[in-house]
C-alpha positions as a Python dict, from the first residue, in 0.01 Angstrom:
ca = {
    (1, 'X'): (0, 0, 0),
    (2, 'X'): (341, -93, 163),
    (3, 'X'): (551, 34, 404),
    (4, 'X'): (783, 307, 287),
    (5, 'X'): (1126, 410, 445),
    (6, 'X'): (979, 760, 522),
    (7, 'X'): (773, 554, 772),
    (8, 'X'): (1033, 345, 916),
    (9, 'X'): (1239, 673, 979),
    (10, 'X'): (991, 842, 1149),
    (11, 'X'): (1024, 598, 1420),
    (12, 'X'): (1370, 812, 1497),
    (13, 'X'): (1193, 1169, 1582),
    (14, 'X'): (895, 1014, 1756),
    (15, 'X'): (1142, 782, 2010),
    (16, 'X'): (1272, 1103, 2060),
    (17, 'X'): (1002, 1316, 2135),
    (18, 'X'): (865, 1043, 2349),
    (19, 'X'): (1218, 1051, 2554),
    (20, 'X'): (1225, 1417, 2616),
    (21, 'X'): (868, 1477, 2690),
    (22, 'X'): (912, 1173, 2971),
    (23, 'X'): (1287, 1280, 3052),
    (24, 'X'): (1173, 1609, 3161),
    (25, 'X'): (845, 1603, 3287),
    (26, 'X'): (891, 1635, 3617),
    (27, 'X'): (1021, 2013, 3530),
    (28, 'X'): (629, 2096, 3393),
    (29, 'X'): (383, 1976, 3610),
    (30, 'X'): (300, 2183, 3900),
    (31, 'X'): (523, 2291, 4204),
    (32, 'X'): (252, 2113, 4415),
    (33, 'X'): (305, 1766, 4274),
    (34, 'X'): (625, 1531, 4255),
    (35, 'X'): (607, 1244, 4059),
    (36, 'X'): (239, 1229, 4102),
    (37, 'X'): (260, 1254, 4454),
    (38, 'X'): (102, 1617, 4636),
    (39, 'X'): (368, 1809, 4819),
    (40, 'X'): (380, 2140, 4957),
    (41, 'X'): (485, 2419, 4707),
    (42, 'X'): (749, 2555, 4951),
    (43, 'X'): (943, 2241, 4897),
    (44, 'X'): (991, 2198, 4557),
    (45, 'X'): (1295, 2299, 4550),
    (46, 'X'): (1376, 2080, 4841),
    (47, 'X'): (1752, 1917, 4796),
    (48, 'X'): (1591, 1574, 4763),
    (49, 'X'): (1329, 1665, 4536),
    (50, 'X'): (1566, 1803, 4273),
    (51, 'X'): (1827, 1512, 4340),
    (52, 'X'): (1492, 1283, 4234),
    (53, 'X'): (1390, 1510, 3957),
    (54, 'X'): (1764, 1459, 3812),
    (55, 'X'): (1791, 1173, 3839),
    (56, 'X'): (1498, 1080, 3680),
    (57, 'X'): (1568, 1304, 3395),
    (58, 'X'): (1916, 1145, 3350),
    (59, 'X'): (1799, 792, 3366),
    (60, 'X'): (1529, 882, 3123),
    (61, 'X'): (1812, 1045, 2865),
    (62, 'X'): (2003, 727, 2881),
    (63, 'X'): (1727, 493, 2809),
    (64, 'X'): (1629, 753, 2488),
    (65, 'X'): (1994, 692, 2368),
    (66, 'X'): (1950, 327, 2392),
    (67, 'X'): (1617, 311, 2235),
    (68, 'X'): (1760, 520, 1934),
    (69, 'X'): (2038, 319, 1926),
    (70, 'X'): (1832, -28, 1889),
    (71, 'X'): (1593, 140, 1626),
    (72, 'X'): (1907, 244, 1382),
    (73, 'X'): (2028, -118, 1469),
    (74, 'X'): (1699, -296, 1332),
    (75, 'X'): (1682, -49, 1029),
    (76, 'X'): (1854, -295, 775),
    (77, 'X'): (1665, -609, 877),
    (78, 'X'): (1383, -753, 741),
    (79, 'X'): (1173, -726, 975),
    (80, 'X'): (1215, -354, 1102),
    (81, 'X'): (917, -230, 1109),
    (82, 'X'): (740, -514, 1302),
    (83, 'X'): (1057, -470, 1549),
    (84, 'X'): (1046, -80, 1516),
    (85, 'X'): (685, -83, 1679),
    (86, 'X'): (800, -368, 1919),
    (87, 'X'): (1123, -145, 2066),
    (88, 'X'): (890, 169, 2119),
    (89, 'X'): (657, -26, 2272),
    (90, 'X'): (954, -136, 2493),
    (91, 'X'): (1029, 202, 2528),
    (92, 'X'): (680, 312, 2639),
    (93, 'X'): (675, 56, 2919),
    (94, 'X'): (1033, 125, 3048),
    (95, 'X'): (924, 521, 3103),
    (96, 'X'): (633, 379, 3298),
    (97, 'X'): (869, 181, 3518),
    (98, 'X'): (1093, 446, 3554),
    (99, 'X'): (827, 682, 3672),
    (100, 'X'): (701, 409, 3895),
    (101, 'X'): (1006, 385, 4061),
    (102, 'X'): (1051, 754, 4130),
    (103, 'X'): (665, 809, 4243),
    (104, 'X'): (742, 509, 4492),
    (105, 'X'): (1075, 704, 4654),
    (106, 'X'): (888, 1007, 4639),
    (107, 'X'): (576, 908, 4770),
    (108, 'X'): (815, 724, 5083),
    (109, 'X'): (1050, 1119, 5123),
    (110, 'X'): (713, 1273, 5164),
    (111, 'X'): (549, 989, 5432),
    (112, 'X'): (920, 1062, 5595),
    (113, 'X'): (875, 1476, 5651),
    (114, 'X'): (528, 1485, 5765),
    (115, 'X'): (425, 1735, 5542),
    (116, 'X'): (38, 1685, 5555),
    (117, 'X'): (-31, 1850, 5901),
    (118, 'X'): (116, 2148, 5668),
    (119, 'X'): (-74, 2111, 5360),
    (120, 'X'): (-391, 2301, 5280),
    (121, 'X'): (-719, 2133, 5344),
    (122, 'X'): (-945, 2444, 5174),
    (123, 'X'): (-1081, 2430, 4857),
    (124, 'X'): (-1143, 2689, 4583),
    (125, 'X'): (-1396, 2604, 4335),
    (126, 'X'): (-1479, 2743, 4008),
    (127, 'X'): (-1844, 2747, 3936),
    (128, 'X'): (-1822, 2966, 3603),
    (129, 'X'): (-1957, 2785, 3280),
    (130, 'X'): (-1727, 2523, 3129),
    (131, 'X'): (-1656, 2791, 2827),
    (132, 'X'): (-1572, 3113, 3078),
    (133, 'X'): (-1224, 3229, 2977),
    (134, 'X'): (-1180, 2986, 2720),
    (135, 'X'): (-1134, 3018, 2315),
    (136, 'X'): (-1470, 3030, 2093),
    (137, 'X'): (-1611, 2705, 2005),
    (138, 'X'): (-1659, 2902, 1622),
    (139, 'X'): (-1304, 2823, 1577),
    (140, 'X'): (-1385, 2484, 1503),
    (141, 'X'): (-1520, 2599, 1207),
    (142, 'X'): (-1185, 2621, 1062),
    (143, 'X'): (-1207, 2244, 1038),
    (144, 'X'): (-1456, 2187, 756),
    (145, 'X'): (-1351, 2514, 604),
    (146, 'X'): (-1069, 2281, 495),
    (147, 'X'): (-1222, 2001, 419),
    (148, 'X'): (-1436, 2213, 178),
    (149, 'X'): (-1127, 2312, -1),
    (150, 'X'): (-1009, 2015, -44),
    (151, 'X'): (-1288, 1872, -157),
    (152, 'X'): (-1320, 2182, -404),
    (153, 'X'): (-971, 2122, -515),
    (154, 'X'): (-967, 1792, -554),
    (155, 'X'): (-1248, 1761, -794),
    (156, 'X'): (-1160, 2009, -962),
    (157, 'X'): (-790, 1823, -1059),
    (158, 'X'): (-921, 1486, -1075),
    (159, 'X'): (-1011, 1515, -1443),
    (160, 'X'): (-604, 1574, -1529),
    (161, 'X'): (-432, 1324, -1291),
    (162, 'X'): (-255, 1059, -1436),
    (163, 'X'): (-424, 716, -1463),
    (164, 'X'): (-157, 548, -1211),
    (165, 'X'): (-151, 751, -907),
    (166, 'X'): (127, 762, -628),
    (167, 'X'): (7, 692, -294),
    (168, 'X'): (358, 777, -78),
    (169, 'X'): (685, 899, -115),
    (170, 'X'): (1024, 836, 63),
    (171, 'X'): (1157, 1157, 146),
    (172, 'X'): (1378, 1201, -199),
    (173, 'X'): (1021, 1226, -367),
    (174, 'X'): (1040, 876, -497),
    (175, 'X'): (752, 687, -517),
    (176, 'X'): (667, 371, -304),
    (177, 'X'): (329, 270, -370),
    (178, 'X'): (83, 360, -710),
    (179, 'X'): (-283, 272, -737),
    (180, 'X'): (-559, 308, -1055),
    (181, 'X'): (-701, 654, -1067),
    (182, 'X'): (-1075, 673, -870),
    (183, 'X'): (-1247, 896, -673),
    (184, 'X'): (-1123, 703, -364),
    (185, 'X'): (-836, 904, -346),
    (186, 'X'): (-1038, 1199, -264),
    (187, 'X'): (-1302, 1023, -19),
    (188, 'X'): (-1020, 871, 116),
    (189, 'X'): (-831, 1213, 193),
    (190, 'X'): (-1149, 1404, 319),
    (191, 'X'): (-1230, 1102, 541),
    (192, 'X'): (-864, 1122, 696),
    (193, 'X'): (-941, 1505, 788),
    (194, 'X'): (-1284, 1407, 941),
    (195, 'X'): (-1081, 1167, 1152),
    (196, 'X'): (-841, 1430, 1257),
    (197, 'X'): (-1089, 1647, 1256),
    (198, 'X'): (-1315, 1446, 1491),
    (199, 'X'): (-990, 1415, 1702),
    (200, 'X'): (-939, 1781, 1769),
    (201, 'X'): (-1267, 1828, 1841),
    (202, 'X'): (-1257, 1570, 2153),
    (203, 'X'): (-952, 1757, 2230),
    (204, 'X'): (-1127, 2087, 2255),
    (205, 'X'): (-1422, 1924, 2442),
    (206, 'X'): (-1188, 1802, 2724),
    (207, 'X'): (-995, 2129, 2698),
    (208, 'X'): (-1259, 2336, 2746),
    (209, 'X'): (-1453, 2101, 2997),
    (210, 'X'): (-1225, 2042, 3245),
    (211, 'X'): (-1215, 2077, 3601),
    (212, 'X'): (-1023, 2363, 3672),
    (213, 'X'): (-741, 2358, 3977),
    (214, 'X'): (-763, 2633, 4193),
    (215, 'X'): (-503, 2711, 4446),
    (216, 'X'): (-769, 2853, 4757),
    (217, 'X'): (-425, 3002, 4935),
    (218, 'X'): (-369, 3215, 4579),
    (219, 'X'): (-736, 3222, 4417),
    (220, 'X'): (-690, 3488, 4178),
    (221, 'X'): (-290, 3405, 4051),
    (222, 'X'): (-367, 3092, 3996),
    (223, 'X'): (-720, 3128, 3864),
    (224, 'X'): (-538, 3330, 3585),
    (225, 'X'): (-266, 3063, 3534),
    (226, 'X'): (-523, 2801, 3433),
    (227, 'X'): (-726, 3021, 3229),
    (228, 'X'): (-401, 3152, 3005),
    (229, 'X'): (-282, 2759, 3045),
    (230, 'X'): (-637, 2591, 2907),
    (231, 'X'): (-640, 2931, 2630),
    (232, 'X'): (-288, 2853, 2461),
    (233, 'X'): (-401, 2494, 2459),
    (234, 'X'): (-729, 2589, 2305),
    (235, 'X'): (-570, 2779, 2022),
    (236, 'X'): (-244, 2504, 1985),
    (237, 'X'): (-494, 2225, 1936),
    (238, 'X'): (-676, 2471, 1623),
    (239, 'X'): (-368, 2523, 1506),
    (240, 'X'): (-236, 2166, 1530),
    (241, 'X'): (-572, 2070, 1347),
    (242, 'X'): (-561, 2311, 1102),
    (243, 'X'): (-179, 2224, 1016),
    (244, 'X'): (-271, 1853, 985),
    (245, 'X'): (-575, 1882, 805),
    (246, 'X'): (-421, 2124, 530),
    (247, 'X'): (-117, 1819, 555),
    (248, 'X'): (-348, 1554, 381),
    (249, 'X'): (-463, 1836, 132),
    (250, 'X'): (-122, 1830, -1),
    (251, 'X'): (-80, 1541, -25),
    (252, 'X'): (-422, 1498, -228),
    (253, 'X'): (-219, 1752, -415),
    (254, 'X'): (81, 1531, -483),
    (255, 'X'): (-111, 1221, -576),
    (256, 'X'): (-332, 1385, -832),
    (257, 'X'): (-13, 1526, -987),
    (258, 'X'): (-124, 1899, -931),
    (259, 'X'): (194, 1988, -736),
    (260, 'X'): (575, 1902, -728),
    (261, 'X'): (662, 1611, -410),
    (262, 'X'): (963, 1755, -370),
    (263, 'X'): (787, 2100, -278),
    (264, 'X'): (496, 1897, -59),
    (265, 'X'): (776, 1702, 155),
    (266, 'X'): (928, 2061, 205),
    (267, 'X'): (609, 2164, 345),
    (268, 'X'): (484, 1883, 537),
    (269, 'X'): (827, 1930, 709),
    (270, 'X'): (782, 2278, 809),
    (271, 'X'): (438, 2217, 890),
    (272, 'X'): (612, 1915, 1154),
    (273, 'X'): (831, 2172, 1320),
    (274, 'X'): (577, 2467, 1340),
    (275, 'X'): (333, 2195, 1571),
    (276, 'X'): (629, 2084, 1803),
    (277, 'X'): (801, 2406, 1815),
    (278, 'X'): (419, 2547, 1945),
    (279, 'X'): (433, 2238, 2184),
    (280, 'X'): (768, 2312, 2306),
    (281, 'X'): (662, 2676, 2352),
    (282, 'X'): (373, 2599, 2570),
    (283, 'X'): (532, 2301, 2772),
    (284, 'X'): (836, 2537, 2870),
    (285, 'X'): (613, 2853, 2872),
    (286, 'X'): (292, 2795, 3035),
    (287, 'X'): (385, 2412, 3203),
    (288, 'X'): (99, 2244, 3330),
    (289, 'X'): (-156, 2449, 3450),
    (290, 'X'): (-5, 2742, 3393),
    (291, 'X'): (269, 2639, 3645),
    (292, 'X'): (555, 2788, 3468),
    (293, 'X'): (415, 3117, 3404),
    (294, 'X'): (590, 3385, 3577),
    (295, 'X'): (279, 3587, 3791),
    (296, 'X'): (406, 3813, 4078),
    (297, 'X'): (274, 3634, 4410),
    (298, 'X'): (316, 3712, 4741),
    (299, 'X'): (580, 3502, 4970),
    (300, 'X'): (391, 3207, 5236),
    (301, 'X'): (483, 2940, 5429),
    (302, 'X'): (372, 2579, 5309),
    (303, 'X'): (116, 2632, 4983),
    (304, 'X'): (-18, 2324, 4874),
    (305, 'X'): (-358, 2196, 4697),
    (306, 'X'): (-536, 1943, 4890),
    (307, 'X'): (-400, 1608, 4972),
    (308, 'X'): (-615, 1398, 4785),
    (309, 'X'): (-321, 1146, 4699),
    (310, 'X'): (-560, 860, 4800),
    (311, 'X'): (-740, 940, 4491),
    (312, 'X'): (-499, 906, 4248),
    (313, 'X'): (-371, 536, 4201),
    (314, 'X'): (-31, 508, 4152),
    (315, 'X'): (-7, 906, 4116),
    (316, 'X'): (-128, 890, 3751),
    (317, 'X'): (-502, 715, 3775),
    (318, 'X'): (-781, 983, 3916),
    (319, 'X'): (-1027, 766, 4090),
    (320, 'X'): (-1314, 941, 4303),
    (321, 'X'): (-1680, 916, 4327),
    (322, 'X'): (-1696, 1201, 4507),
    (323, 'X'): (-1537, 1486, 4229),
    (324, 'X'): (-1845, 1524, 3965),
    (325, 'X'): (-1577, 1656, 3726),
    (326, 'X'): (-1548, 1419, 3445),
    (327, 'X'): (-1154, 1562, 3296),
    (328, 'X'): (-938, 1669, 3565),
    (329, 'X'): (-542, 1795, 3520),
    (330, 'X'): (-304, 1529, 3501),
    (331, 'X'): (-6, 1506, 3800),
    (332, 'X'): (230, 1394, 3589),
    (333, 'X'): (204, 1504, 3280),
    (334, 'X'): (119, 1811, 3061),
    (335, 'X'): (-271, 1800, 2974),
    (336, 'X'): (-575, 1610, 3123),
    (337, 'X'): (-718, 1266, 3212),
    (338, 'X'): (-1039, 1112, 3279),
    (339, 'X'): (-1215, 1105, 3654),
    (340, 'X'): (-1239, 703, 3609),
    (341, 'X'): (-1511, 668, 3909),
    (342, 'X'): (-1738, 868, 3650),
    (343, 'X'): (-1970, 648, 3381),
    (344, 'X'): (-1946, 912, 3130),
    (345, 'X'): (-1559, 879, 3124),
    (346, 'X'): (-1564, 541, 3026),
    (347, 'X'): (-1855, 594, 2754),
    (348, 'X'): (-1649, 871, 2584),
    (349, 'X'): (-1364, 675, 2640),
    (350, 'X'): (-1518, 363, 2482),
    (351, 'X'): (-1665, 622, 2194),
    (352, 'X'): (-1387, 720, 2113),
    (353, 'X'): (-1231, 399, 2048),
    (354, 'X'): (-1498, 289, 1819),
    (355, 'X'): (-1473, 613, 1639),
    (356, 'X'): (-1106, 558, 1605),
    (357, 'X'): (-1170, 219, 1495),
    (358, 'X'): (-1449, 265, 1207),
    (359, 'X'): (-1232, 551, 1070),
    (360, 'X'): (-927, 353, 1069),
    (361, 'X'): (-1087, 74, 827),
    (362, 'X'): (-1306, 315, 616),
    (363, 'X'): (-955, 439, 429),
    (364, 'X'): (-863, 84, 339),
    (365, 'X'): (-1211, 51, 102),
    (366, 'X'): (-1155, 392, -94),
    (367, 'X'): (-809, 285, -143),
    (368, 'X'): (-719, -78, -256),
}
C-alpha cells in the first residue's frame, strides 16, 4: 500500500519519546535502585548518585538531539524510510550503552561504600490473590464492545462507499494509497483491533499478575504504593486500548467515505496526546512502583529491599530459580519484565511472538 509521509514523520515524535523516557529514567524507578543496581534508600540523594543520574540524563538529551537531527537529515533521500528505521535502531542500542556504562560506575560507587552490611536482608511477601487491589478483569469487556461497533458500523456504510477506497492519508488529508471496494477493509480493521486488543489484554495479565515489591522495613506505605501504582496502570492500559481501538474505527470511517479526513486526523491527534499525556501523568505521578507518590513515612536509617543484585544480569535481566513469580518490577524502567529462570516466561514470551506474527500477515490478505 506504500509508505506515506505521515509515516516517515512519525519517526520525529517516537525518537523523541524514546529519548526522554531513557533520558530521565533514572528519576522514576525506585529510591532503592540506581541504574539497576540495589542501594540503600537513605542514599539516593547521595552527591554521587545525583552527579550519575545527571549526567546520564544530559548525555541521553544530547544523543536525542543528534538522533533528531540525522532523521530530518535523511527525510529528502530516497531511501528514508529504510534509513529512518536503521537510525532508531541506532538510537535504541546507543541508550543501552549509555545505561551500561552508568550501571557499571554505579554498580563500582556502591562495591566502594560498603553499603550491604546496611541493607535489609527481611522480606515482606504478599500472599493475597493475583487480582487483590487491582482493577476488574470486566473492564476488558470494553474491548469487543468496540469491535462490535465497528463491525455494526461498518456494514452498515459499506453499501455507499465509493468503489476506489483510500487506504492512508498524509496529514493534509491527501490520499496516498486507494484499493477496489471489498469487505476486506472491514475484516481487515476488526482484525487490527483484535491484535491490539489481544495486546492489552497480555498487558493486563502481567499487570495484574505480577510479583508485588514489598518494602518489609515500611509494609503497609509501600504495600499501598504498589497497589495505587499497578491500579493507574490497570485503568491507563483500558484506556490506551480503548483509545486505539476506537483509532482504527475511524479510520474504517474515513476509508468508507462516511466521515471527513480532515476531521479523523484531528481526532486521531487528540486521541495521540490524551495516551502520552496519561503516560506522562503516571510516570511523573506514581513512578515505578508507586515510588513517586508522596505517602507520609516515618524517618530511618538505611531502608533498602534485599540485595539480590546477583540476580539481575547486567541490572536489567531477572534471572532466579528460586522467585516462583513469573513478572517481577523492572529496575530500570517503568513497568515489568519476565523472571527468565521460569519456563512459563519463555512460553508466553514465545506466544506472544507468534501471535504478533500471524496477526501481522493476516491484514496483508484482506487488503491487496
Amino acid at each position: 500500500m506504500g509508505i506515506s509521509a505521515s509515516s516517515v514523520y512519525s519517526f520525529l515524535p517516537a525518537s523523541l519519546i524514546i529519548s526522554l523516557i531513557f533520558s530521565f529514567t533514572p528519576y522514576i524507578t525506585r529510591k532503592s535502585e540506581a541504574f539497576g543496581v540495589s542501594i540503600p534508600t537513605a542514599e539516593y540523594n547521595n552527591s554521587t548518585l545525583i552527579s550519575l543520574r545527571r549526567r546520564y540524563r544530559n548525555f541521553g538529551l544530547l544523543l536525542g538531539v543528534i538522533i533528531l537531527a540525522l532523521l530530518l537529515g535523511v527525510y529528502h533521500t530516497k531511501a528514508v524510510y529504510i534509513l529512518s528505521n536503521i537510525i532508531v535502531a541506532i538510537q535504541l542500542v546507543s541508550f543501552f550503552l549509555l545505561y551500561l556504562w552508568f550501571y557499571k560506575q554505579a554498580k563500582a560507587f556502591k562495591a566502594s561504600q560498603n553499603w550491604e552490611k546496611h541493607m535489609s536482608s527481611k522480606i515482606a511477601v504478599d500472599i493475597s490473590p493475583a487480582g487483590h487491589s487491582y482493577i476488574s478483569s470486566a473492564w476488558l469487556l470494553l474491548f469487543p464492545a468496540v469491535m462490535a461497533f465497528t463491525a455494526m458500523l461498518g456494514f452498515a456504510l459499506y453499501p455507499a462507499a465509493p468503489e476506489r477506497i483510500a487506504t492512508h492519508w498524509n496529514f493534509a488529508g491527501v490520499a496516498g494509497g486507494w484499493v477496489d471496494k471489498s469487505y476486506g477493509i472491514i475484516w481487515f480493521t476488526l482484525v487490527m483491533q483484535l491484535f491490539q486488543s489481544g495486546l492489552m489484554c497480555f498487558v493486563f495479565y502481567i499487570t495484574k499478575n505480577a510479583r508485588r515489591q514489598i518494602d518489609a522495613d515500611h509494609i503497609e506505605e509501600s504495600a499501598k504504593r504498589v497497589n495505587l501504582f499497578r491500579r493507574g496502570w490497570g485503568y491507563f492500559t483500558i484506556s490506551m486500548g480503548v483509545i486505539l481501538n476506537l483509532s482504527f474505527t475511524l479510520t474504517l470511517l474515513g476509508m468508507l467515505g462516511a466521515l471527513d479526513i480532515k476531521v479523523i486526523i484531528a481526532l486521531l491527534i487528540t486521541g495521540f496526546v490524551l495516551i502520552m499525556v496519561g503516560a506522562g501523568w503516571l510516570v511523573i505521578k506514581i513512578g515505578q512502583g508507586g515510588s513517586r507518590i508522596k505517602i507520609p513515612k516515618e524517618d530511618g536509617g538505611y531502608i533498602s529491599v534485599r540485595d539480590d543484585d546477583h540476580y539481575w544480569k547486567l541490572g536489567t535481566i531477572y534471572y532466579n530459580p528460586n522467585d516462583p513469580a513469573i513478572f517481577v518490577e523492572k529496575r530500570f524502567g517503568i513497568g515489568w519484565t519476565c523472571n527468565f529462570a521460569r519456563p512459563m516466561s519463555w512460553v508466553l514470551l514465545i506466544g506472544l511472538f507468534v501471535f504478533i506474527g500471524i496477526m501481522s500477515y493476516i491484514p496483508r490478505l484482506l487488503i491487496k
